[in-house]
C-alpha positions as CSV (number, residue, x, y, z in Angstrom):
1,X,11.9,1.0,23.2
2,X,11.0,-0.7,19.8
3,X,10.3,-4.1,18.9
4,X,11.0,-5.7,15.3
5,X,7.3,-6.8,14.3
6,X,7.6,-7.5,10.7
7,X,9.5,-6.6,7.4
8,X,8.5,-4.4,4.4
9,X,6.9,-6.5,1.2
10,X,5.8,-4.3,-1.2
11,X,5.1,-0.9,-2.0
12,X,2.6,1.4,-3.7
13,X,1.7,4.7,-5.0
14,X,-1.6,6.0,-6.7
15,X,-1.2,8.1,-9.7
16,X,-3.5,9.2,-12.6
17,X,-2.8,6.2,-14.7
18,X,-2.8,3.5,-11.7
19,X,-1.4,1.8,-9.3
20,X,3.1,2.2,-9.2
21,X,4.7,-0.6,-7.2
22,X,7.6,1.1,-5.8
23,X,11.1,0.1,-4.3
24,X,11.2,3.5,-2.5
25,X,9.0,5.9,-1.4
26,X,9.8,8.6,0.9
27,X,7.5,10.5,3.1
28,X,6.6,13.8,4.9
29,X,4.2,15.4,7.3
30,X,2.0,15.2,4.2
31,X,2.4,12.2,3.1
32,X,4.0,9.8,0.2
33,X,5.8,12.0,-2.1
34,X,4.6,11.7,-5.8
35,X,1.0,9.6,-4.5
36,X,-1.7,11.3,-6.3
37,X,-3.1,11.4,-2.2
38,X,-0.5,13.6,-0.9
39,X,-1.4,16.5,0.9
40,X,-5.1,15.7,0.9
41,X,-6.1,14.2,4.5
42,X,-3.0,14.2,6.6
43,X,-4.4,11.6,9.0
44,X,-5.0,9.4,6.0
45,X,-1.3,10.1,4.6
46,X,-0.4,6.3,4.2
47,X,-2.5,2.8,4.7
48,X,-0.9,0.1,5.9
49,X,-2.1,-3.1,4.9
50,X,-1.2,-7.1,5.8
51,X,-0.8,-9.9,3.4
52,X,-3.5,-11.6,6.2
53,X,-6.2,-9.5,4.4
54,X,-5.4,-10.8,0.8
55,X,-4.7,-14.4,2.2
56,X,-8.3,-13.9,4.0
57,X,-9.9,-13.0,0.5
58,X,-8.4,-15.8,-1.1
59,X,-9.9,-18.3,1.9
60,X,-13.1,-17.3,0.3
61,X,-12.3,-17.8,-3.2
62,X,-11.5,-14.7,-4.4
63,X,-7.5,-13.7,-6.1
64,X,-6.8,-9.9,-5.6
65,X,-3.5,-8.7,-6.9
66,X,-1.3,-6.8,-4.6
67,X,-2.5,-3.2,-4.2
68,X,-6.1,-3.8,-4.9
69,X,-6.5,-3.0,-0.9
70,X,-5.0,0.6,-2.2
71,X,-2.3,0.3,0.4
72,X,0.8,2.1,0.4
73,X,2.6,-0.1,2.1
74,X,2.1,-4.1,2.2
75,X,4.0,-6.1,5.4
76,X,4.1,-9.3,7.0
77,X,2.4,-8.1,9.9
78,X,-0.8,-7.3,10.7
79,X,-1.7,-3.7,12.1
80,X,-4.9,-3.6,12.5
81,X,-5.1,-4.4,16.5
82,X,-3.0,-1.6,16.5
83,X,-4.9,1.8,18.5
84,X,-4.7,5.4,17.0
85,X,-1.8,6.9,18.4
86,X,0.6,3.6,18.5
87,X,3.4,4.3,16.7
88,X,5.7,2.1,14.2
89,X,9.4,3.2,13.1
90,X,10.5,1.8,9.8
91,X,14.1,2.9,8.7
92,X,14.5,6.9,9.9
93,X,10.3,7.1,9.2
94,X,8.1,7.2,12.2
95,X,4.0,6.5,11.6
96,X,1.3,7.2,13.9
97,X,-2.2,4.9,13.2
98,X,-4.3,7.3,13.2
99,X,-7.5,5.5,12.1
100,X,-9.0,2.1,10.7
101,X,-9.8,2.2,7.3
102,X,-13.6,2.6,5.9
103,X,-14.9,0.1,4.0
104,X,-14.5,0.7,0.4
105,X,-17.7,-0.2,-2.0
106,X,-14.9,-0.5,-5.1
107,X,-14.2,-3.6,-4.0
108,X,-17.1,-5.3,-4.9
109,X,-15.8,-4.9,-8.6
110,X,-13.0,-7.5,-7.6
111,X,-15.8,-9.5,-6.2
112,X,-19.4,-8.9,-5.0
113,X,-18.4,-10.6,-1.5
114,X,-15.0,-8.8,-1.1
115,X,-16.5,-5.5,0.9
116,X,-18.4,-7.5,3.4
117,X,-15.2,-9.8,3.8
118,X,-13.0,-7.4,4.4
119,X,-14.7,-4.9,6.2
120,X,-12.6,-5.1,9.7
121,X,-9.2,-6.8,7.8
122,X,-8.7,-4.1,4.9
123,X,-5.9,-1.9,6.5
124,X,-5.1,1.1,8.9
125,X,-4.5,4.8,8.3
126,X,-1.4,6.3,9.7
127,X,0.0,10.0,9.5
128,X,4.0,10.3,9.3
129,X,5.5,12.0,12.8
130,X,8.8,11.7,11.3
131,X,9.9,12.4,7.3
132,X,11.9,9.7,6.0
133,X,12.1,7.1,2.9
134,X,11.4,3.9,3.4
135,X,12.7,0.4,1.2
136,X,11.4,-3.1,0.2
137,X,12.4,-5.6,2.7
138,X,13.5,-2.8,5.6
139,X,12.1,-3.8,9.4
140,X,9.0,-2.3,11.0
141,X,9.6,-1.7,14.4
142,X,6.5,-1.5,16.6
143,X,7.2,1.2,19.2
144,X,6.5,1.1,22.8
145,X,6.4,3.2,25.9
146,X,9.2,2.3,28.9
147,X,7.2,1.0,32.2
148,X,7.6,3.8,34.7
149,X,7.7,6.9,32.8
């Protein structure tokens, strides 16, 4: 059974030369396909990340562009109560969370107060289950277990 829990906003890929926003990325077991990241630490394949944690900064005075969380993919719906193993479908691709991010120190060259801000809100880790390619504005479906099985 699935539940539709939010839509895709934005997406990103790391590369030599920065950050890519992206209209498309498609994934495998090892991750997103052309992210400098791939094939590196399959439980850390993609981070998920909520415009909640940007809007949070900005509560607190601080602007931060889209990406600067180094998330993969940015949605309308916040992940992080989500527990390792939950799993969320968006088109064909199926993502298992798989951890809660670490708190990164590069953030304090946005702002000195960013790190401490963030440090439960920046985003969640998730391996891919299922290969597929994803798009801006698709649905994220939040997949659940039927009672009785």
């Amino acid at each position: 059974m699935s539940i539709v829990v939010g839509k895709v906003l934005e997406m990103f890929i790391s590369t030599s030369n920065g950050r890519l926003n992206k209209k498309k990325l498609s994934l495998d077991v090892k991750g997103v396909l052309e992210d400098k990241y791939y094939n590196k630490d399959v439980q850390r394949s993609v981070l998920l990340a909520t415009t909640e944690s940007y809007e949070l900064a900005l509560s607190h005075g601080i602007k931060a562009e889209y990406s600067a969380l180094g998330e993969n993919i940015l949605m309308d719906y916040n992940p992080y109560h989500l527990e390792e193993g939950q799993q969320l479908q968006i088109g064909d691709l199926i993502l298992e969370i798989s951890q809660h991010c670490t708190l990164c120190q590069s953030f304090a060259k946005i702002d000195a107060k960013l790190p401490e801000i963030l440090k439960n809100d920046r985003g969640v880790f998730a391996k891919v289950v299922r290969e597929g390619s994803i798009h801006q504005g698709d649905n994220i479906y939040l997949l659940t277990e039927e009672k009785g099985q």
